[in-house]
Backbone and ligand atoms as CSV (ligand in chain L), in Angstrom:
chain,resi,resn,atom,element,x,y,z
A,1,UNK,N,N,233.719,35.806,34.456
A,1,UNK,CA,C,234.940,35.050,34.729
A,1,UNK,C,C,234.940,33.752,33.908
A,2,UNK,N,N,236.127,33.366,33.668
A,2,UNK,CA,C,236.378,32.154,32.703
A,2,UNK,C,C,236.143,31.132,33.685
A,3,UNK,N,N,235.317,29.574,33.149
A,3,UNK,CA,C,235.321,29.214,34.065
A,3,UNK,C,C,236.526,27.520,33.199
A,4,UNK,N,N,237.184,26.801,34.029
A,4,UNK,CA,C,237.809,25.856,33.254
A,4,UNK,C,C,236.511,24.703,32.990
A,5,UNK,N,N,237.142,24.692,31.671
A,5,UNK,CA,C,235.827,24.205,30.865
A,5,UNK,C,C,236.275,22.499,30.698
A,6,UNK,N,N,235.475,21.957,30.468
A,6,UNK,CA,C,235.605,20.141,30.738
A,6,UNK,C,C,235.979,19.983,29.276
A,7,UNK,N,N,236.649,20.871,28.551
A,7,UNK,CA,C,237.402,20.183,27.223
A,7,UNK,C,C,238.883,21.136,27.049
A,8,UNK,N,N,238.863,21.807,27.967
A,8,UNK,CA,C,239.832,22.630,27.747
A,8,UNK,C,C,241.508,21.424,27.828
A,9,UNK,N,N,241.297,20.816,28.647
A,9,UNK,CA,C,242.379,20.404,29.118
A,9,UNK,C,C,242.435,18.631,28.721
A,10,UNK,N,N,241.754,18.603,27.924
A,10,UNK,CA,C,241.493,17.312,26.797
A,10,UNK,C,C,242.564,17.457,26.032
A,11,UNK,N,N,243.100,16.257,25.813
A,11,UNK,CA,C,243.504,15.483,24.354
A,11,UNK,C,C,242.987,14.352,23.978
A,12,UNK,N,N,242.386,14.422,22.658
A,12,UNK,CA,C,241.429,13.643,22.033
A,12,UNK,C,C,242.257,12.265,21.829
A,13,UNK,N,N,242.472,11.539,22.352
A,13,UNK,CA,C,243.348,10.576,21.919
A,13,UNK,C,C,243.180,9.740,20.552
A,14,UNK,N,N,241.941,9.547,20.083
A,14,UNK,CA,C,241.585,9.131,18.951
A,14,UNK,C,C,242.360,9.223,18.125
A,15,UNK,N,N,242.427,10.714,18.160
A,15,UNK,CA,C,243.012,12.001,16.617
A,15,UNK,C,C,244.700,11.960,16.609
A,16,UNK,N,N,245.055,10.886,18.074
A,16,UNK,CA,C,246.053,11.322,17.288
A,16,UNK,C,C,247.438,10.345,16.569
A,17,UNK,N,N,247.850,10.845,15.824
A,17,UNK,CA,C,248.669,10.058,14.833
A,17,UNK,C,C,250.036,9.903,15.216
A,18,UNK,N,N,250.684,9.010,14.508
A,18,UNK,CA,C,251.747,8.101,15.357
A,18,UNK,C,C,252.865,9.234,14.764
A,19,UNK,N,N,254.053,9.869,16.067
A,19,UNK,CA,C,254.498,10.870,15.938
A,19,UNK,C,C,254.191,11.802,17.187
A,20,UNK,N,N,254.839,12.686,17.081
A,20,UNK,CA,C,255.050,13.739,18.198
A,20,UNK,C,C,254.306,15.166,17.783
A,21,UNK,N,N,253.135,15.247,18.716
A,21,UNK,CA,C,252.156,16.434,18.538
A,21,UNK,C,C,252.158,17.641,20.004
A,22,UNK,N,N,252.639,18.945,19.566
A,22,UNK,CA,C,252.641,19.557,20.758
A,22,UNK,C,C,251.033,19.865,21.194
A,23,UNK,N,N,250.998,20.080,22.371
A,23,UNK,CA,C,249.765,20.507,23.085
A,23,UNK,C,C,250.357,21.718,24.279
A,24,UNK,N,N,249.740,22.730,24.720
A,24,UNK,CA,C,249.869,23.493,25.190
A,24,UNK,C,C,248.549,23.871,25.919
A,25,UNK,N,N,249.042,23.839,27.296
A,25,UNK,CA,C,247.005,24.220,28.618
A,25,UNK,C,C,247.870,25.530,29.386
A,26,UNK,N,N,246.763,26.098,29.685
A,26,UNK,CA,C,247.180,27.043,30.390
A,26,UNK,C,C,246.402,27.314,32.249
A,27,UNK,N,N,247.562,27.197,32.882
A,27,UNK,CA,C,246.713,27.362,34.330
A,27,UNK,C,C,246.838,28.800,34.810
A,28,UNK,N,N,245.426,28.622,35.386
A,28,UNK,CA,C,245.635,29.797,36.393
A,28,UNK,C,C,244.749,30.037,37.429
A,29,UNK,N,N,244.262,31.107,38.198
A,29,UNK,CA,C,243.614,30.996,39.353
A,29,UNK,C,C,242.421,29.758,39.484
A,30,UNK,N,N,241.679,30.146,38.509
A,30,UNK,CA,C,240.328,28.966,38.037
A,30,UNK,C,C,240.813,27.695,38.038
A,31,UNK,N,N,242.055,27.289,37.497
A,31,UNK,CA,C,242.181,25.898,37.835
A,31,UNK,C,C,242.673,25.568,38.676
A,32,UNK,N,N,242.963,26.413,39.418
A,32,UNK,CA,C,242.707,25.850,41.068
A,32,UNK,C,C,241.635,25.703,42.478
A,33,UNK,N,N,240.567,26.437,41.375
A,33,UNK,CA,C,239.247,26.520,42.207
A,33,UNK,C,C,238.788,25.269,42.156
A,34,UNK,N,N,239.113,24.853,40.491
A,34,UNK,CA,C,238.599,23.412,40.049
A,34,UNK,C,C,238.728,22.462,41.148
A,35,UNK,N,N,239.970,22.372,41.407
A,35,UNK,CA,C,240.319,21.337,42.794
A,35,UNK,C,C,240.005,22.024,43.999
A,36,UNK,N,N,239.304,23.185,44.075
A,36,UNK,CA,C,238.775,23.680,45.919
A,36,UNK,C,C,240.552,23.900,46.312
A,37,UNK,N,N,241.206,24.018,45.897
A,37,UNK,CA,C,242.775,24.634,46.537
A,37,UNK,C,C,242.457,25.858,47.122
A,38,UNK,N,N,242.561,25.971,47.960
A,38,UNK,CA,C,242.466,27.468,48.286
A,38,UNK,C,C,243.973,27.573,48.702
A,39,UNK,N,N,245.073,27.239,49.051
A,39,UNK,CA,C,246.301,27.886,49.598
A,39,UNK,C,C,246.159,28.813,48.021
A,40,UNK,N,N,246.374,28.529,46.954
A,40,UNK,CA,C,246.893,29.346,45.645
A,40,UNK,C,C,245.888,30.245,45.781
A,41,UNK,N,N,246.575,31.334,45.524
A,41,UNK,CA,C,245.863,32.965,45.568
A,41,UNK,C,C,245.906,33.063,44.150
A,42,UNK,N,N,247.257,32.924,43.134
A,42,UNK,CA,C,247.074,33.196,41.867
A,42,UNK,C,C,248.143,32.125,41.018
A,43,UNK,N,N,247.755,32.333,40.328
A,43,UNK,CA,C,248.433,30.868,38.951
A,43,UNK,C,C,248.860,31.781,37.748
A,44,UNK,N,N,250.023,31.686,37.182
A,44,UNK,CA,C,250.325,31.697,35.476
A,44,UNK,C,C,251.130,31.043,35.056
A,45,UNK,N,N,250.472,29.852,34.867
A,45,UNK,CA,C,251.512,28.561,34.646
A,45,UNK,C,C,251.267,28.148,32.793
A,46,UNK,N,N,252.356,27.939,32.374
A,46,UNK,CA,C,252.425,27.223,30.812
A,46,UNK,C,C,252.559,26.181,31.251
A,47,UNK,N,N,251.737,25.140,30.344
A,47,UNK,CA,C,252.380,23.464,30.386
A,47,UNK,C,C,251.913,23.437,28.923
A,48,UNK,N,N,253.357,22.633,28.201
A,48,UNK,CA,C,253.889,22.659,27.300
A,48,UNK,C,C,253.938,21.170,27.340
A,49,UNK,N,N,253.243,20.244,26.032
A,49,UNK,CA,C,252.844,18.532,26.348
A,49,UNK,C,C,253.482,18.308,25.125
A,50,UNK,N,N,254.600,17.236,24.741
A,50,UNK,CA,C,254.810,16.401,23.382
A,50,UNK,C,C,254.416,15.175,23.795
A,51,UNK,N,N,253.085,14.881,23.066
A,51,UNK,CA,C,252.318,13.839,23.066
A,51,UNK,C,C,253.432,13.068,21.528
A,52,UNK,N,N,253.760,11.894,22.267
A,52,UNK,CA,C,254.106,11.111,21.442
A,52,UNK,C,C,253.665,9.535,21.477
A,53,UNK,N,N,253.305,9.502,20.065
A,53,UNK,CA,C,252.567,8.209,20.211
A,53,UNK,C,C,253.431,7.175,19.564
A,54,UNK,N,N,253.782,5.603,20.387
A,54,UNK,CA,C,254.184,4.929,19.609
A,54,UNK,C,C,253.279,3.461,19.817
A,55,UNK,N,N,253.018,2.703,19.340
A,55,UNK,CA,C,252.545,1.794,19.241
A,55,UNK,C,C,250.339,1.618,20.428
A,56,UNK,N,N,251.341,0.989,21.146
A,56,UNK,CA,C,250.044,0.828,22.267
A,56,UNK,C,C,250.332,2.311,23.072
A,57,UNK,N,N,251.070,2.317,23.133
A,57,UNK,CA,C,251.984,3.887,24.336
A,57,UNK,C,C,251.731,5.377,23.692
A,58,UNK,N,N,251.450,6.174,24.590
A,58,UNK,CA,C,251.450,7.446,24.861
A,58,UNK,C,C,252.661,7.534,25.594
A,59,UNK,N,N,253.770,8.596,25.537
A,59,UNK,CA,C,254.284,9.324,25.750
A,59,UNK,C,C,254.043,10.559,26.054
A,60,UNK,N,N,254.079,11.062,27.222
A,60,UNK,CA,C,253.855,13.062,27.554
A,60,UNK,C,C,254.940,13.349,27.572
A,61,UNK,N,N,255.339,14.367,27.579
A,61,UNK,CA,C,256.897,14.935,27.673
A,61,UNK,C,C,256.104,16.413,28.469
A,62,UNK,N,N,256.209,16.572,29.649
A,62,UNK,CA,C,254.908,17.814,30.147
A,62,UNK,C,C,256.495,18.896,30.555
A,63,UNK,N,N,256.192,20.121,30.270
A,63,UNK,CA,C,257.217,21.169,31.084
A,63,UNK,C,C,255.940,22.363,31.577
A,64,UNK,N,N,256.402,22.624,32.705
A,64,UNK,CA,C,255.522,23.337,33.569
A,64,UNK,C,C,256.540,25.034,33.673
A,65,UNK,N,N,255.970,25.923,33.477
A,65,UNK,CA,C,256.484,27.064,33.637
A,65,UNK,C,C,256.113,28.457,33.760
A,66,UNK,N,N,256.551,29.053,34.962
A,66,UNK,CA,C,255.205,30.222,34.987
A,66,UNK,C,C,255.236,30.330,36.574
A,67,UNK,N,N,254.936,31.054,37.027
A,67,UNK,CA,C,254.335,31.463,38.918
A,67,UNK,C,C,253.680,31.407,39.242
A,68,UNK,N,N,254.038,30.525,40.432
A,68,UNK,CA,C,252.045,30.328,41.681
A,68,UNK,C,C,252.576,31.577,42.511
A,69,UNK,N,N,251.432,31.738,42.872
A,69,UNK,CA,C,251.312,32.371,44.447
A,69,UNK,C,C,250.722,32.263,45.210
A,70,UNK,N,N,251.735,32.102,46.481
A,70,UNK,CA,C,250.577,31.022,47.639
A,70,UNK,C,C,251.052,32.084,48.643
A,71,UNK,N,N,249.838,32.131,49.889
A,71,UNK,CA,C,250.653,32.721,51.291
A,71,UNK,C,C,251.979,32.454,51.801
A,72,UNK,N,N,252.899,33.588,52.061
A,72,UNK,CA,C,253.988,33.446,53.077
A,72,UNK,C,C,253.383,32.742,54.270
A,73,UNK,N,N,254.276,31.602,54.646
A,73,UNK,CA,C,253.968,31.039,55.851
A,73,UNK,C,C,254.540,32.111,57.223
A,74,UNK,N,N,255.061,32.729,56.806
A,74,UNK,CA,C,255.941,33.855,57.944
A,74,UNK,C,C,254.798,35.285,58.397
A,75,UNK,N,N,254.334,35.133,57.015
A,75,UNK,CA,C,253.989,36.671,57.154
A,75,UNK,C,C,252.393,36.672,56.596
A,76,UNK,N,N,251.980,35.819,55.675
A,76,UNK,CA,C,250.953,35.344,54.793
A,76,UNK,C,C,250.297,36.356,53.830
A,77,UNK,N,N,251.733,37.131,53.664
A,77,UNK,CA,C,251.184,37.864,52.218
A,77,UNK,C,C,251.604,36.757,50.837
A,78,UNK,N,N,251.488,37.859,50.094
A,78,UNK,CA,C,251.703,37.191,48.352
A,78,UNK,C,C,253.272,36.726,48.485
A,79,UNK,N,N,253.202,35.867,48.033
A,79,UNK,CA,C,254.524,35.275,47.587
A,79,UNK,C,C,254.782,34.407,46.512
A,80,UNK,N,N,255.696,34.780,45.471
A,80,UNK,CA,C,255.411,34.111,44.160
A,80,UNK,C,C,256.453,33.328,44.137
A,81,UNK,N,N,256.131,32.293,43.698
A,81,UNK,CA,C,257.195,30.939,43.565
A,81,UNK,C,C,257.409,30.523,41.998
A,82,UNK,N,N,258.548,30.733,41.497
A,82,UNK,CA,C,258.916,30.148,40.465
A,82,UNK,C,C,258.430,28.552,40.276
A,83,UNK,N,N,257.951,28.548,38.895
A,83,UNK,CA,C,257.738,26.854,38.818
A,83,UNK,C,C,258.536,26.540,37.502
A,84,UNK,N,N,258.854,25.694,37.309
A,84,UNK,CA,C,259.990,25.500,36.370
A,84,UNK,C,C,260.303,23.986,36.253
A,85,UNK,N,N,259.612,22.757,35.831
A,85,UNK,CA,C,260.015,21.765,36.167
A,85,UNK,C,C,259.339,20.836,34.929
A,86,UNK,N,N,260.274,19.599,35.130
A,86,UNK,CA,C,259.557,18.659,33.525
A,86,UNK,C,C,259.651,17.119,33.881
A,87,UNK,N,N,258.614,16.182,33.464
A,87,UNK,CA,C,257.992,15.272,33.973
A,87,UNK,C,C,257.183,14.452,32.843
A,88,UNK,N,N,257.548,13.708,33.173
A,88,UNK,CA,C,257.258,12.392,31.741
A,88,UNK,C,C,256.513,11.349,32.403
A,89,UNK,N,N,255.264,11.240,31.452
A,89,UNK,CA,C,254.267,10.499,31.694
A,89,UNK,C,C,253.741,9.474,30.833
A,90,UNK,N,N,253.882,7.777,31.009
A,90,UNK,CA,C,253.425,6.962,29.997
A,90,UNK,C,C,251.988,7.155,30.222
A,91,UNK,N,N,251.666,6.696,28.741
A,91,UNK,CA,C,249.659,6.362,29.202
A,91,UNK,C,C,249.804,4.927,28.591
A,92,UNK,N,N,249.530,3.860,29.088
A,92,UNK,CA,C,249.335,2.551,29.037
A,92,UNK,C,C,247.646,1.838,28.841
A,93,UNK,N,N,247.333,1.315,28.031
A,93,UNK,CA,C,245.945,0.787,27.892
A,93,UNK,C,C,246.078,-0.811,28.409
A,94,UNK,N,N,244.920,-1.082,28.755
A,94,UNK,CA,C,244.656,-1.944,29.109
A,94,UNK,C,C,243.299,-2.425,28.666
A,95,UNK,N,N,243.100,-4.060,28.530
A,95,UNK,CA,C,241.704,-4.462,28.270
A,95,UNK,C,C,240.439,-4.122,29.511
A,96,UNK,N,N,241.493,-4.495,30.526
A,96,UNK,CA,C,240.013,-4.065,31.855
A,96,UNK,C,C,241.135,-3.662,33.162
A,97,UNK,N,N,239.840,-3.021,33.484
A,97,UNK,CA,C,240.552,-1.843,34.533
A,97,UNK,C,C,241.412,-2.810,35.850
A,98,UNK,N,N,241.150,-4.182,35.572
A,98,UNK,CA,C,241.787,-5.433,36.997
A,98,UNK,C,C,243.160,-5.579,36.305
A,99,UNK,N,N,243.354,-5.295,35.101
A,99,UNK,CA,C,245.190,-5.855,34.771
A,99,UNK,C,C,246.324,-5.568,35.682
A,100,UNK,N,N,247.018,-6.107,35.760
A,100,UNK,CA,C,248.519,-5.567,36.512
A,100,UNK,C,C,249.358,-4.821,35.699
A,101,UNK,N,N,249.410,-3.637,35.917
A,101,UNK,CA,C,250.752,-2.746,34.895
A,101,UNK,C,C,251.658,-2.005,35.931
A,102,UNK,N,N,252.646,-2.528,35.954
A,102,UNK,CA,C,253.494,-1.578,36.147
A,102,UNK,C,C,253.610,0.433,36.149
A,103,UNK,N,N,252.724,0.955,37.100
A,103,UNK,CA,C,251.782,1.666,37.479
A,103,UNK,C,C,253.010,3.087,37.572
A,104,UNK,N,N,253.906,3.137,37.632
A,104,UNK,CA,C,255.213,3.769,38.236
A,104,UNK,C,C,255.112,4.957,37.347
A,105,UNK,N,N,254.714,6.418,37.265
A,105,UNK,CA,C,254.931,7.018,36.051
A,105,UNK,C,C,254.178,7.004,35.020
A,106,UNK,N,N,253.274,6.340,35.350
A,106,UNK,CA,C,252.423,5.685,34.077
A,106,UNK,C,C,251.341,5.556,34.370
A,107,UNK,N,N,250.394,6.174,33.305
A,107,UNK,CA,C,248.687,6.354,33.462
A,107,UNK,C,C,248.363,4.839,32.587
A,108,UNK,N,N,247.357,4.399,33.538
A,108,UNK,CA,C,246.525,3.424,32.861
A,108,UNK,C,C,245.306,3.725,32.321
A,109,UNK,N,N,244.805,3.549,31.462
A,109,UNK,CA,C,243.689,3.662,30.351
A,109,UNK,C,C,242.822,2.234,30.197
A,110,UNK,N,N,241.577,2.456,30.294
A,110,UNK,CA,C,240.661,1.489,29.513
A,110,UNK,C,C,241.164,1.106,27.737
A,111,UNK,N,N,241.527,-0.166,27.226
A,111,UNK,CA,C,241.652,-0.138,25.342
A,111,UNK,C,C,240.013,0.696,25.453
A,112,UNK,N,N,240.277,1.666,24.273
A,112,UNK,CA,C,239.189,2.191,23.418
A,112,UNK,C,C,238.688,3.620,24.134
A,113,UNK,N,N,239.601,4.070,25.325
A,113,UNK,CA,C,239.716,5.841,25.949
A,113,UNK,C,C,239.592,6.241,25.052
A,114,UNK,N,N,239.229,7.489,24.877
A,114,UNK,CA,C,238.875,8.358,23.546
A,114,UNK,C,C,240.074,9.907,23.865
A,115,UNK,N,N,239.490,9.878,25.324
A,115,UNK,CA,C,240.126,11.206,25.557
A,115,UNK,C,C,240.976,11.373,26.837
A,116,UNK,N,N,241.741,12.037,27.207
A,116,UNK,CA,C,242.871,12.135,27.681
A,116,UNK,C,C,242.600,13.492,28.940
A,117,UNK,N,N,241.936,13.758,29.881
A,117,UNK,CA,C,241.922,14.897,30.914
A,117,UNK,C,C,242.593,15.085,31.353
A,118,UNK,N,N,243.739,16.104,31.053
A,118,UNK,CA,C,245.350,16.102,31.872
A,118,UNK,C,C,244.899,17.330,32.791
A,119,UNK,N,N,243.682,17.571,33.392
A,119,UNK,CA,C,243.759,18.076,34.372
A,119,UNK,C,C,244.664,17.427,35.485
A,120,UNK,N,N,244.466,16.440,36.314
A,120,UNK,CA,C,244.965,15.640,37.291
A,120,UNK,C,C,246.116,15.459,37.484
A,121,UNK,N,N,246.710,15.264,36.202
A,121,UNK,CA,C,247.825,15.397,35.760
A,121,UNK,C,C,249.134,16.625,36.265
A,122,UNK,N,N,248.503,17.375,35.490
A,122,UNK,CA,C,248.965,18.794,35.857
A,122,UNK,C,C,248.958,19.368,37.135
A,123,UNK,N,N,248.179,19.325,37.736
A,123,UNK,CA,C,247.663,19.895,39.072
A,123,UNK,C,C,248.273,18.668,39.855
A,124,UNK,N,N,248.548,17.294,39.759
A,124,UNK,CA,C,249.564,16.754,40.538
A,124,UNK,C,C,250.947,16.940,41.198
A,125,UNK,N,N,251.556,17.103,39.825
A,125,UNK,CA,C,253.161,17.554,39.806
A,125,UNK,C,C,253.030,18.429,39.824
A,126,UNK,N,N,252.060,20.247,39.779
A,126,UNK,CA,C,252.370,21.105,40.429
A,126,UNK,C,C,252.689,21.141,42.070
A,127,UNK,N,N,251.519,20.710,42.535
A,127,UNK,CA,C,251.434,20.080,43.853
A,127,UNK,C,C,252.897,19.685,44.557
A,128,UNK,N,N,253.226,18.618,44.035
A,128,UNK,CA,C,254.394,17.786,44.447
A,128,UNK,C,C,255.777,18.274,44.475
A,129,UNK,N,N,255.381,19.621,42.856
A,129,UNK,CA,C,256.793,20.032,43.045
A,129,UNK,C,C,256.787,21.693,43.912
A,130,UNK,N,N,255.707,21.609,44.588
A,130,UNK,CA,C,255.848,23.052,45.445
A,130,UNK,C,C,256.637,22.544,46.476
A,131,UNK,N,N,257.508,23.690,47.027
A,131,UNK,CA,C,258.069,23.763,48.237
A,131,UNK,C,C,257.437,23.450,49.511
A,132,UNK,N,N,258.099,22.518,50.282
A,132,UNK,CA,C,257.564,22.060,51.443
A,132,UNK,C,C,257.629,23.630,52.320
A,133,UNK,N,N,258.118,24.021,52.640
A,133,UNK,CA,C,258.509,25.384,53.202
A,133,UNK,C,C,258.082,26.787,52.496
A,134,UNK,N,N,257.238,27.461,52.615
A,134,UNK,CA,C,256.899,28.460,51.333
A,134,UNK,C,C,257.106,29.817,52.457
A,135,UNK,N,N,258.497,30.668,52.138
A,135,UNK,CA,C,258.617,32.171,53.235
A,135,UNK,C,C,259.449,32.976,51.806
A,136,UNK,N,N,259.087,33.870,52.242
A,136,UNK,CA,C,259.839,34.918,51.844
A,136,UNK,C,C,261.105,35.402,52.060
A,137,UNK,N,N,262.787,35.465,51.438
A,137,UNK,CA,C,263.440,36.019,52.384
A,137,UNK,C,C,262.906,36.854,53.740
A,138,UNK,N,N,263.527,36.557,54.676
A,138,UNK,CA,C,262.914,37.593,56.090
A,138,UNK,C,C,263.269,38.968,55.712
A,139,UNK,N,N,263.965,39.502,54.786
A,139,UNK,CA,C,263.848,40.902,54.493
A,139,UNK,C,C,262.636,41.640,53.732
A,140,UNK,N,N,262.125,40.448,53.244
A,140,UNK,CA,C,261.044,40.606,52.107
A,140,UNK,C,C,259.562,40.885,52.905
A,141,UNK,N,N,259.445,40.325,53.856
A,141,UNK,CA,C,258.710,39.726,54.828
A,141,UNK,C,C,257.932,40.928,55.131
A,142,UNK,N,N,256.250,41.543,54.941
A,142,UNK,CA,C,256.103,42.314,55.750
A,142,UNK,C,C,256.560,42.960,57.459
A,143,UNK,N,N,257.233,44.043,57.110
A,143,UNK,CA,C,258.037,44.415,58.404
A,143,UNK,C,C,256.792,44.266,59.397
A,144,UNK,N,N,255.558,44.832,59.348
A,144,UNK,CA,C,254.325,44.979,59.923
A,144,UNK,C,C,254.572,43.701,61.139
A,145,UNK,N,N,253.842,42.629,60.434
A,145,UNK,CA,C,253.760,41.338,60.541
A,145,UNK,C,C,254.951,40.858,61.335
A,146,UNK,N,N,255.947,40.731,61.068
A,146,UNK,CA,C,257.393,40.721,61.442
A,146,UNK,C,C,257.284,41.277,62.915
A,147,UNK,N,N,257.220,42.642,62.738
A,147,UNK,CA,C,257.529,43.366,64.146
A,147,UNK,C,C,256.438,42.672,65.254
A,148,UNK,N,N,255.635,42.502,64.628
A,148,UNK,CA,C,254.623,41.880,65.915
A,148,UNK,C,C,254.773,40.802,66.067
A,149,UNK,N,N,255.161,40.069,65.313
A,149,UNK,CA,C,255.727,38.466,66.017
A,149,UNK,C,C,256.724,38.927,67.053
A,150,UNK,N,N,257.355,39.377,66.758
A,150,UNK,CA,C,258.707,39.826,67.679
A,150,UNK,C,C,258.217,40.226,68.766
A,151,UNK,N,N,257.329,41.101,68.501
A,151,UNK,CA,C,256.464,41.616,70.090
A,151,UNK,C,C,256.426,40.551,70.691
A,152,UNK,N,N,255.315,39.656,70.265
A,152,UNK,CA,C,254.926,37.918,70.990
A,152,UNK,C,C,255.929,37.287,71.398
A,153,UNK,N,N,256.903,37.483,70.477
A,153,UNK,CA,C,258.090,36.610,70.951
A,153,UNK,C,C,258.700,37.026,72.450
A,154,UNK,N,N,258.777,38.454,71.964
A,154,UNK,CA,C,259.457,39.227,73.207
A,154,UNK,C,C,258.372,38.841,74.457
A,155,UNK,N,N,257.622,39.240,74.170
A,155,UNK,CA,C,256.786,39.300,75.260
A,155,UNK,C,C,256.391,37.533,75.968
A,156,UNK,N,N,256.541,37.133,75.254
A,156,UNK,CA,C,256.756,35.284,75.737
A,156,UNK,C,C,257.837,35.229,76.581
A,157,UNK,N,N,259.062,35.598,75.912
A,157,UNK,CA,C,259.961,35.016,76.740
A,157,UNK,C,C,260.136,36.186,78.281
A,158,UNK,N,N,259.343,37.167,78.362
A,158,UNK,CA,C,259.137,37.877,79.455
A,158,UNK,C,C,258.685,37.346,80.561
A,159,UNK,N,N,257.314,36.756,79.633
A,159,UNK,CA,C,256.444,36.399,80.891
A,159,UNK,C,C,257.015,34.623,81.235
A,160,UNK,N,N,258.048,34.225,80.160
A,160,UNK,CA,C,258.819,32.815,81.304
A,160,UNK,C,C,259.567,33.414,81.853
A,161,UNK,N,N,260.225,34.426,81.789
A,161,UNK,CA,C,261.502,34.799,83.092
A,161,UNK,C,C,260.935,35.137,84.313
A,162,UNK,N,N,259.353,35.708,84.150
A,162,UNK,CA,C,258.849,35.588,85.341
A,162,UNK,C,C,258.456,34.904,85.925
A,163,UNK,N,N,257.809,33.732,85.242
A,163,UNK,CA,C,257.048,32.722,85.523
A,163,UNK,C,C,258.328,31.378,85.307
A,164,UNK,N,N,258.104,30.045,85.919
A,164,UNK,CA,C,257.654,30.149,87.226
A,164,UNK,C,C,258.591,30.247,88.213
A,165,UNK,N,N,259.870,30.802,88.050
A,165,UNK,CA,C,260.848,30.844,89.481
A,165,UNK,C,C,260.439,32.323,90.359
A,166,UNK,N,N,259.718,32.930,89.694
A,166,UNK,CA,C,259.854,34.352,90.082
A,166,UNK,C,C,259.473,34.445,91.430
A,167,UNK,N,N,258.193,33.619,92.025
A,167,UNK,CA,C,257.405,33.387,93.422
A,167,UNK,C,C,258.528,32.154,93.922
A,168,UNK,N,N,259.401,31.302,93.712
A,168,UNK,CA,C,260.238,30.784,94.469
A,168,UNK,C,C,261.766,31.835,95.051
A,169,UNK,N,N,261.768,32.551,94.116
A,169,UNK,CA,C,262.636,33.627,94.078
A,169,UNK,C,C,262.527,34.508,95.439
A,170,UNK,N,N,261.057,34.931,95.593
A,170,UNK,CA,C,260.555,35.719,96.458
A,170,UNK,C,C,260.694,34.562,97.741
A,171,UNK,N,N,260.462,33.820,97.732
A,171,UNK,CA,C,260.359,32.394,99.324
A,171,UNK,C,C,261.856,32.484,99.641
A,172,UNK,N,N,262.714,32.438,99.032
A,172,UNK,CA,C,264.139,32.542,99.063
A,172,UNK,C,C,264.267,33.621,99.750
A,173,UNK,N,N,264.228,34.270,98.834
A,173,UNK,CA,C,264.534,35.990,99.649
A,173,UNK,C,C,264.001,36.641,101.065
A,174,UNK,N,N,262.598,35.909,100.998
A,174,UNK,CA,C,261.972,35.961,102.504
A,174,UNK,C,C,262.893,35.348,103.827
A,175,UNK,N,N,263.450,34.351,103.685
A,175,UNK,CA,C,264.207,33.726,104.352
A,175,UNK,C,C,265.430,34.357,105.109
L,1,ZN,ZN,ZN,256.668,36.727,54.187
């Protein structure tokens, strides 16, 4: 198995020259082991980076694209979620790590970073931009799974119609 490798997801910042350079990482199951995620069952995500450099500034221009798959919360089979989303990131240097920068969107750097780990990066705004809610249409939904909730359900609201008037019911009726 591939394992994600501690340069894979580097940009050398040194190397690079003033102008707009594409970069391209690729996620998938493994880089989510990286972070211990276990909700993601499987990953095939493109992220697509225009590193643009102007002066002191980095520019990312990141587009994310490709399918997670995380458990149905309904049913907790496979369920694949479109990802599709784009997100711009300054990288800002600084002389020492105490400066005040305007932090909003924007990575701060030691002056003289060499290299750039957009792991964190990436695996952030995937994060952020998953659905708070993750189900399947209910048609989609293992019927299996489905039908036996329904059982529980059914069978819940059974045992409140019996419970608790059912023995006051009976005191009544004794009367
Ligand atoms: Zn489901």
């Amino acid at each position: 198995m591939k394992k994600v490798g501690d340069d894979e997801y580097v940009i050398h910042l040194s190397g690079l020259k003033n102008g707009t350079q594409a970069f391209s990482f690729y996620v998938d199951k493994n880089f989510f082991e990286y972070f211990e995620n276990q909700d993601v069952i499987d990953a095939d995500v493109e992220v697509s980076v225009a590193v643009e450099k102007t002066g002191s500034c980095i520019l990312l221009a990141c587009k994310s694209t490709g399918t997670l798959t995380v458990p149905c919360d309904r049913c907790l089979k496979d369920l694949a979620l479109p990802v599709d989303f784009e997100y711009n990131v300054t990288v800002r240097f600084v002389k020492d790590s105490g400066e005040d920068v305007d932090s909003e969107d924007s990575l701060v750097l030691e002056a003289g970073q060499a290299d750039l780990d957009m792991r964190q990066i990436i695996y952030d705004y995937i994060m952020i931009n998953l659905p708070l809610q993750r189900f399947h249409d209910i048609k989609d939904c293992d019927p299996a799974v489905i039908s036996k909730m329904n059982f529980v359900a059914g069978r819940d609201a059974e045992l409140n119609a019996v419970s608790p008037f059912a023995g006051l019911k009976d005191i009544i009726n004794e009367k």
